[in-house]
C-alpha positions in Angstrom: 214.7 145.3 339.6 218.3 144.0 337.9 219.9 146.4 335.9 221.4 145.8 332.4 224.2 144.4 332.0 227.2 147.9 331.1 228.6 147.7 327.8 227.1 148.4 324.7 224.3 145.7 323.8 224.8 143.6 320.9 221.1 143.5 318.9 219.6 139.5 318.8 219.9 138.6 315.1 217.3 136.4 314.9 216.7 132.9 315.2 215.1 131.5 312.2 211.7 131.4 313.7 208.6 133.2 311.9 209.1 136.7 313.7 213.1 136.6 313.3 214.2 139.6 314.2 216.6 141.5 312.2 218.6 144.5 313.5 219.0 146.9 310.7 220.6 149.7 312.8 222.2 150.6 315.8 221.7 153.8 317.7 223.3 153.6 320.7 220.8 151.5 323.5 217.8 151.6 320.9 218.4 149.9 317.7 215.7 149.5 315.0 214.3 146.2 314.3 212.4 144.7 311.3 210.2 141.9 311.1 208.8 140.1 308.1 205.6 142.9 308.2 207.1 145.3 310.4 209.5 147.6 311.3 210.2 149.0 314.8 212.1 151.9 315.0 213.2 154.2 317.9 211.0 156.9 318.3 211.7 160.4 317.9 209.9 164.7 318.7 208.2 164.2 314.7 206.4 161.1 315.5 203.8 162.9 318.0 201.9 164.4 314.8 201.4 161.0 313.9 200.7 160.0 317.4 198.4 162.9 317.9 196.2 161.7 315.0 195.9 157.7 315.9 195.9 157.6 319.5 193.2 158.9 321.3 190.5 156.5 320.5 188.7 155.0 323.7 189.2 151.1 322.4 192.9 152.0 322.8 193.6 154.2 325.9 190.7 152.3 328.0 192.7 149.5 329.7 195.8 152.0 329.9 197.6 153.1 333.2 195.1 156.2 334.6 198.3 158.3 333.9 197.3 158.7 329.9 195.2 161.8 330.3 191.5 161.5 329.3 190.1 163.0 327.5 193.4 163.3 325.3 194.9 166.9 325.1 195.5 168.3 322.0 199.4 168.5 322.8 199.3 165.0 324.5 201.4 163.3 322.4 204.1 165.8 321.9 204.2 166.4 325.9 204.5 162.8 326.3 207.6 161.9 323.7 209.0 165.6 324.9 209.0 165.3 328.6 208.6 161.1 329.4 209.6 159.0 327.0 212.7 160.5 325.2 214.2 161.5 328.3 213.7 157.8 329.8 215.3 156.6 326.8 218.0 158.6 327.4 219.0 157.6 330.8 218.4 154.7 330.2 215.5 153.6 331.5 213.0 152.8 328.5 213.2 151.7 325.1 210.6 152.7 322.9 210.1 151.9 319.3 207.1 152.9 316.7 205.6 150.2 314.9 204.8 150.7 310.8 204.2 148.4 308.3 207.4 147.5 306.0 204.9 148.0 303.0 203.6 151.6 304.4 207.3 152.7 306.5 206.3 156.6 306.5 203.1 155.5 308.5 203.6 155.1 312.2 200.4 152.4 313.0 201.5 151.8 316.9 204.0 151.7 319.2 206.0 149.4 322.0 208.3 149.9 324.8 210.1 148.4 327.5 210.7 150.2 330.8 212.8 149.5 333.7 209.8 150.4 335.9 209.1 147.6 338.8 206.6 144.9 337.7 206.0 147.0 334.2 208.4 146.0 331.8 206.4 146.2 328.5 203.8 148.2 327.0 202.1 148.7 323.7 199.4 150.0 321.7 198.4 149.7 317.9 195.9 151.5 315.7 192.4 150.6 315.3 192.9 149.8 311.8 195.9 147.3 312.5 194.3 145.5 315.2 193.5 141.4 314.8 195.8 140.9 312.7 199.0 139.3 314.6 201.0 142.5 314.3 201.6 142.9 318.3 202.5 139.6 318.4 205.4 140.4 316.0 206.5 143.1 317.8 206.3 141.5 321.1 208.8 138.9 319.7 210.9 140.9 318.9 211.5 143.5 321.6 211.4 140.3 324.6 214.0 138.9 322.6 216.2 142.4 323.1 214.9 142.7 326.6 216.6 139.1 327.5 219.2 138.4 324.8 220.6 141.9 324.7 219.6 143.7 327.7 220.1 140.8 329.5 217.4 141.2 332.2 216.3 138.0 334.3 212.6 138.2 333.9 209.9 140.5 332.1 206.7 141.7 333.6 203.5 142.9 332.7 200.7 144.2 334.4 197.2 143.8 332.5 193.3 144.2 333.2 192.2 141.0 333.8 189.2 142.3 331.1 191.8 142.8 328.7 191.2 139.6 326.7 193.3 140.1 324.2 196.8 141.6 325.5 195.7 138.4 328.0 195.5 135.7 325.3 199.0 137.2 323.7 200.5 137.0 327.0 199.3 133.7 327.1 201.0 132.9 323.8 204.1 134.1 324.8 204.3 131.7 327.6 203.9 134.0 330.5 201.9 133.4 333.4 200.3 135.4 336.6 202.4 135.9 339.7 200.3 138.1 341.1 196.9 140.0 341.5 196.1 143.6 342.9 193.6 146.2 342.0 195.2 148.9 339.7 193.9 152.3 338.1 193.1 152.5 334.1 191.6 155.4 331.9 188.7 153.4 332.2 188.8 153.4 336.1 189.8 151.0 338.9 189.7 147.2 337.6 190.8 144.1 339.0 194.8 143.5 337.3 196.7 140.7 337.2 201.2 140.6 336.9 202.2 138.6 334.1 205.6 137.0 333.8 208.3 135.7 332.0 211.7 134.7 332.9 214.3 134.5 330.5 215.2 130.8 330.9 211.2 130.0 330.0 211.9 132.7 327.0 215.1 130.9 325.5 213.3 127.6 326.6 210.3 128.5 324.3 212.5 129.5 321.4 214.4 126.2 321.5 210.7 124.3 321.4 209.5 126.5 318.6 212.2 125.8 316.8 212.0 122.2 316.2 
């Protein structure tokens, strides 16, 4: 996998298009971000109580790499944000963002990240309550946009169940397409997974048609 570009990454400011991103702040490699609904902002220790609460529901974790722990330990999230994510986020190798509604910002509803890891560049998950509504696809916007205008990596990847309609069909509306097929390990147990991919050139290429 390409590395990032050194320097300090400027945040994409948004290109006029319905999910324009806006960078409100900067903090170092993980600015926050806010959306016309939503506002994505770099996670931190105090979210897990949040996390704790909203996460473990089967619907959610079921189609999740087999390394989420089920059933879901009482410390889960805290051990998770504690010992993977905020140190990845700190070397940088991961961005990761929680996802609440700019009517509701106190309420974490979800979350999204990107990762360096090889073929796995971008994961999410949203609350029960929150799902079907076009949300993810929001905040999918937004963070590809970082991964390629900021970060300036050369193509995003995304492994998924292939009976994971949904994150399927928003893959599909993002314009990325399967490279690849393999058998992977989920919560739910060993499923037929397909690679999903996106190169930038198709990104900025989709942007430019969207916005005419």
């Amino acid at each position: 996998m390409v590395d990032a570009v050194s320097g300090r990454p400027q945040p994409f400011l948004g290109d006029g298009g319905p999910w324009a991103p806006l960078c409100i702040e900067s903090a170092g490699m993980n600015p926050e971000f806010g959306t016309s609904r939503l506002l994505l902002r770099p996670i931190e220790l105090s979210d897990a109580d949040q996390v704790q609460v909203l996460f473990p529901h089967w619907e959610i974790v079921r189609y999740l790499a087999s390394k989420v722990p089920w059933p879901y330990p009482p410390d889960g999230a805290h051990t998770f944000y504690r010992e993977v994510a905020l140190p990845a986020v700190e070397r940088g190798d991961a961005w990761h963002w929680t996802l609440r509604l700019r009517s509701d910002p106190a309420r974490l509803i979800g979350s999204i990240g990107l990762m360096k890891t090889e073929n796995e560049n971008r994961g999410f998950w949203l609350g029960l309550p929150w799902q079907g509504q076009g949300l993810m696809t929001e905040a999918c916007e937004v963070v590809t946009d970082y991964w390629f205008d900021s970060l300036r990596f050369p193509v995003l990847r995304a492994p998924k169940a292939v009976v994971n309609v949904r994150s399927r069909r928003l893959s599909e509306k993002h314009g990325m397409r399967v490279v690849a097929t393999e058998e992977r390990d989920y919560v739910s147990g060993h499923l037929p997974s397909e690679i999903w991919e996106i190169t930038a050139a198709e990104w900025h290429a989709r942007r430019q048609r969207n916005q005419r």
